[in-house]
N, C-alpha and C positions, 0 to 999 in steps of 0.2 A: 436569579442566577443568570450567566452571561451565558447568550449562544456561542456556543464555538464552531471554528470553520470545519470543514470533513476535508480529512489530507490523503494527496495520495503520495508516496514514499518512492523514491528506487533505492533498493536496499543494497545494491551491488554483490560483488563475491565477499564470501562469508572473511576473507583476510580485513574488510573495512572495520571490522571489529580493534582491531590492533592498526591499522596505518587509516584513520578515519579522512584523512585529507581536506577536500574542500566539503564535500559533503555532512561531516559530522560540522563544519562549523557552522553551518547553514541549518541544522537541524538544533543545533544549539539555538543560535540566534531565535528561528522560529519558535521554540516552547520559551526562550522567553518573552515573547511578546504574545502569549497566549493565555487566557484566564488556568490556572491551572485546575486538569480534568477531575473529578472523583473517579469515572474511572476510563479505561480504555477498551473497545472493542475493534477490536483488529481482524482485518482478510491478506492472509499472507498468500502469494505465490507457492508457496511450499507447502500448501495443503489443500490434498486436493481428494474432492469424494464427488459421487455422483451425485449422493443428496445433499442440501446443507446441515454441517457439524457444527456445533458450539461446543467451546471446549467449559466442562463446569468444573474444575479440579480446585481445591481449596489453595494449594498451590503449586501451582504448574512447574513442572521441570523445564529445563533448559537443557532444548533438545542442539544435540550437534551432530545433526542432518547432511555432513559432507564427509569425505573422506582426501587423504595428500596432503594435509596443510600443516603445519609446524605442530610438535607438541603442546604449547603454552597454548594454543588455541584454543584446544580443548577443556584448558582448565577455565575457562572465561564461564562465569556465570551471571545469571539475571533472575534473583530471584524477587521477582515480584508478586503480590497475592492472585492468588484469582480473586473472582465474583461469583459463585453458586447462584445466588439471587439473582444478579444482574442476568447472568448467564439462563436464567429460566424465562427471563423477561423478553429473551432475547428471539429467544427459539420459539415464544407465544407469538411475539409480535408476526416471525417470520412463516408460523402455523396459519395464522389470519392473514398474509397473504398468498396461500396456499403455497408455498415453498417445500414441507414436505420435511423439517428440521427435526436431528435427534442429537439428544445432549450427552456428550461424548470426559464422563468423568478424570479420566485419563490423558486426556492432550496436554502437551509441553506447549513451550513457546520455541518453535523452529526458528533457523535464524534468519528467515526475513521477518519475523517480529523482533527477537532480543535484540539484534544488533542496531537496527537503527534506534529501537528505545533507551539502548546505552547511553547514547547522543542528546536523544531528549528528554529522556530524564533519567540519569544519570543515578540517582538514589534507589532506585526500581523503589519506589514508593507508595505508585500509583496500581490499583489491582488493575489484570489486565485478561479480557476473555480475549478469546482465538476461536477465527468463523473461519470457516473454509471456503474454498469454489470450486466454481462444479465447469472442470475445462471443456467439457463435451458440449454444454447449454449454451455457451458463445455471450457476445455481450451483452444483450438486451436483459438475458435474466440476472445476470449478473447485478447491471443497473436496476432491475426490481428489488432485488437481495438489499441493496445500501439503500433505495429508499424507503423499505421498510422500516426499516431501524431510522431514517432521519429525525423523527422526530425526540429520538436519545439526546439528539445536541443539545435540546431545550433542558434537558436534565442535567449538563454537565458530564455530559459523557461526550469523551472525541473519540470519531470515527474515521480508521485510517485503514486505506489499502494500500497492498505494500509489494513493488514489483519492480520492472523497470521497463524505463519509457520504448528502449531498443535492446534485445537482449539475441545475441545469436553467437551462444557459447563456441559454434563449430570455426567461428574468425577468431580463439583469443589466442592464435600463437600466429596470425596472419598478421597483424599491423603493430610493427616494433614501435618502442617509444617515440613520442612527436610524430606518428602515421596515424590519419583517421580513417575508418570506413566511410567510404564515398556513400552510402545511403543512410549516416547516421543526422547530418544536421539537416535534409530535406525532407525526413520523416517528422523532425521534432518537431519543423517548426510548422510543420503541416498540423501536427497536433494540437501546436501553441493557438493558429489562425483557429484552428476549425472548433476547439471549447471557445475561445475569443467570441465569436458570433455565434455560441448557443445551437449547434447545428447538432444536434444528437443522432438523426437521421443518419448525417453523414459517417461519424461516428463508429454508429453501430453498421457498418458497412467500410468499414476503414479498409480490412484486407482488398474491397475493388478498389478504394478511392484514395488511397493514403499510395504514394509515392513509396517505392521499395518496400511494401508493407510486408513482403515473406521472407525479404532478407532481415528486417528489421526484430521481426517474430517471424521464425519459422513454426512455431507454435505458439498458440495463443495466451498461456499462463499464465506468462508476466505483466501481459499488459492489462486481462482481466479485472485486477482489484483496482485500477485506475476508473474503471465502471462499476464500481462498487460506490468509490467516493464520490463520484458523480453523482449520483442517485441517493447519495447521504446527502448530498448539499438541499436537497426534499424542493425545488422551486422550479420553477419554469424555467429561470437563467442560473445560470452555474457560477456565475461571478468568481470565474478561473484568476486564480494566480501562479505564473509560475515565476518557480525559484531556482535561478540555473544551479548547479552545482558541479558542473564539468564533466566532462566525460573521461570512463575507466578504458583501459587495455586498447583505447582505439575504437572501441563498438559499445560498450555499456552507455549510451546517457543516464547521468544521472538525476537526472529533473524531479525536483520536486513540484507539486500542485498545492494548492489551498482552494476549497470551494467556501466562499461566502452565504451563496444563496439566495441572491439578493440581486446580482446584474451588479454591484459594486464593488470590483477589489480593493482588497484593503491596501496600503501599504507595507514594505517589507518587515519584518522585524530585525 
C-alpha cells in the first residue's frame, strides 16, 4: 500500500463551500495526484476540547457550525461514513502516547472538514474520523497529537489538519477587494522558509519569531492543525510542500501544505 503525504488544509469561510475559487481547484488537483485513501482522519480548527476527541459515529452529520450566510448553504451536505474501527485505533494509538483521548460517538463533520473534503473528494466516499485540538496546549502537543497517528499513513490512511495559514476574522470588513493585509504575505512566507529548513524549534515559538504572528492569529486555532500535520509527516524532516492557493477578503491565506516525510517534496499535482 502507498504512503501518503499528511496535509495541511486552509479551509477558508464556510461560503468556499459554494464559490470554491482558486482554492477547491488546487485541492482538486491535489487528491488527484494522491493514491486514493481508505480512510481519512482529520484535525479541524473547529473543534476544539481540552482533551483529545475522536469522533466514532457510523456516520457523521454535517455540522453547519456558522450562522448569516445564505439559505442554500445550509442545505450543502457531506455525507460520508465514518470509521468506528478506525476511530478506536485512533484514540489507542493517542492513549500510548499518553494524550489522554475519549471517543466521542456523536461528532459531525464541522465545516472545516466537509467543505474542503467536497473539493477532494467530491463523492464523500471515503469514511472519514474527526480529532479535535486542544487550543490551550499550544503547538508542540499538537505536533505530538499528528505524530502519533503518522504511522496511519502506512496504512492508507491520510492525515489532514485543517485551518488557515493567517486567519484574523476582526480585518474582514477592513481590506476591500484588490487590498491585502500588510502582515499577510511576511507571515507566509516566514512559514514557507522556516518548514523549508526543518526548524521545528522555531516553529513551535512562531508567535516570538514569526513576523506579525498576533495579527496573523490573534489566537492560536487555526494555525494548530498545521502542527498536527507536521507531526503526521512522522520523520525528522517534513519535506513541506506548499501549494499557493491565493488569499481570501484580503487577510485569509489560503495555503495549502503537503508533508512528505522524507526531506523530499513531491512535485505539484
Amino acid at each position: 500500500m502507498s504512503r501518503l503525504p499528511s496535509l495541511y488544509i486552509s479551509h477558508g469561510s464556510p461560503l468556499t463551500a459554494m464559490q470554491p475559487g482558486l482554492v477547491g481547484e488546487r485541492l482538486a488537483e491535489l487528491a488527484a495526484g494522491l493514491p486514493r485513501p481508505r480512510a481519512i482522519v482529520m484535525a479541524s480548527a473547529h473543534w476544539l476540547a481540552a482533551h483529545p476527541q475522536v469522533g466514532s459515529a457510523v456516520q457523521p452529520r454535517t455540522l453547519h457550525d456558522f450562522g448569516g450566510f445564505p439559505a442554500e448553504l445550509y442545505q450543502l451536505q457531506y455525507p460520508a461514513p465514518g470509521a468506528p474501527a478506525l476511530a478506536a485505533e485512533v484514540a489507542q494509538r493517542l492513549a500510548q502516547a499518553g494524550l489522554q483521548p475519549q471517543l466521542d460517538p456523536q461528532r459531525g463533520l464541522d465545516h472545516g472538514a466537509w467543505v474542503p473534503l467536497r473539493f477532494l473528494y467530491p463523492q464523500a466516499g471515503i469514511p472519514v474520523v474527526p480529532v479535535s485540538i486542544q487550543p490551550l496546549l499550544g503547538p508542540r502537543h499538537q505536533f505530538e497529537l499528528g505524530r502519533a497517528l503518522a504511522p496511519l499513513r502506512e496504512q492508507g490512511v491520510l492525515l489532514i489538519g485543517s485551518g488557515s495559514i493567517t486567519h484574523n476574522l476582526g480585518d474582514w470588513r477592513n481590506y476591500p477587494q484588490g487590498k491585502q493585509a500588510p502582515y499577510v504575505r511576511p507571515f507566509i512566507e516566514w512559514i514557507e522558509r522556516t518548514l523549508a529548513r526543518d526548524d521545528r524549534e522555531a516553529l513551535f515559538d512562531y508567535r516570538q519569531q514569526a513576523p506579525f504572528a498576533a495579527q496573523a492569529h490573534p489566537s492560536d486555532e487555526h494555525l494548530l492543525p498545521l502542527y498536527f500535520a507536521m507531526g503526521a509527516a512522522g520523520a525528522e524532516r517534513f519535506g513541506a510542500q506548499r501549494i499557493d492557493a491565493g488569499i481570501d477578503l484580503g487577510m485569509l491565506a489560503m495555503d495549502i501544505y503537503r508533508f512528505d516525510g522524507d526531506g523530499a517534496s513531491q512535485p505539484a499535482a
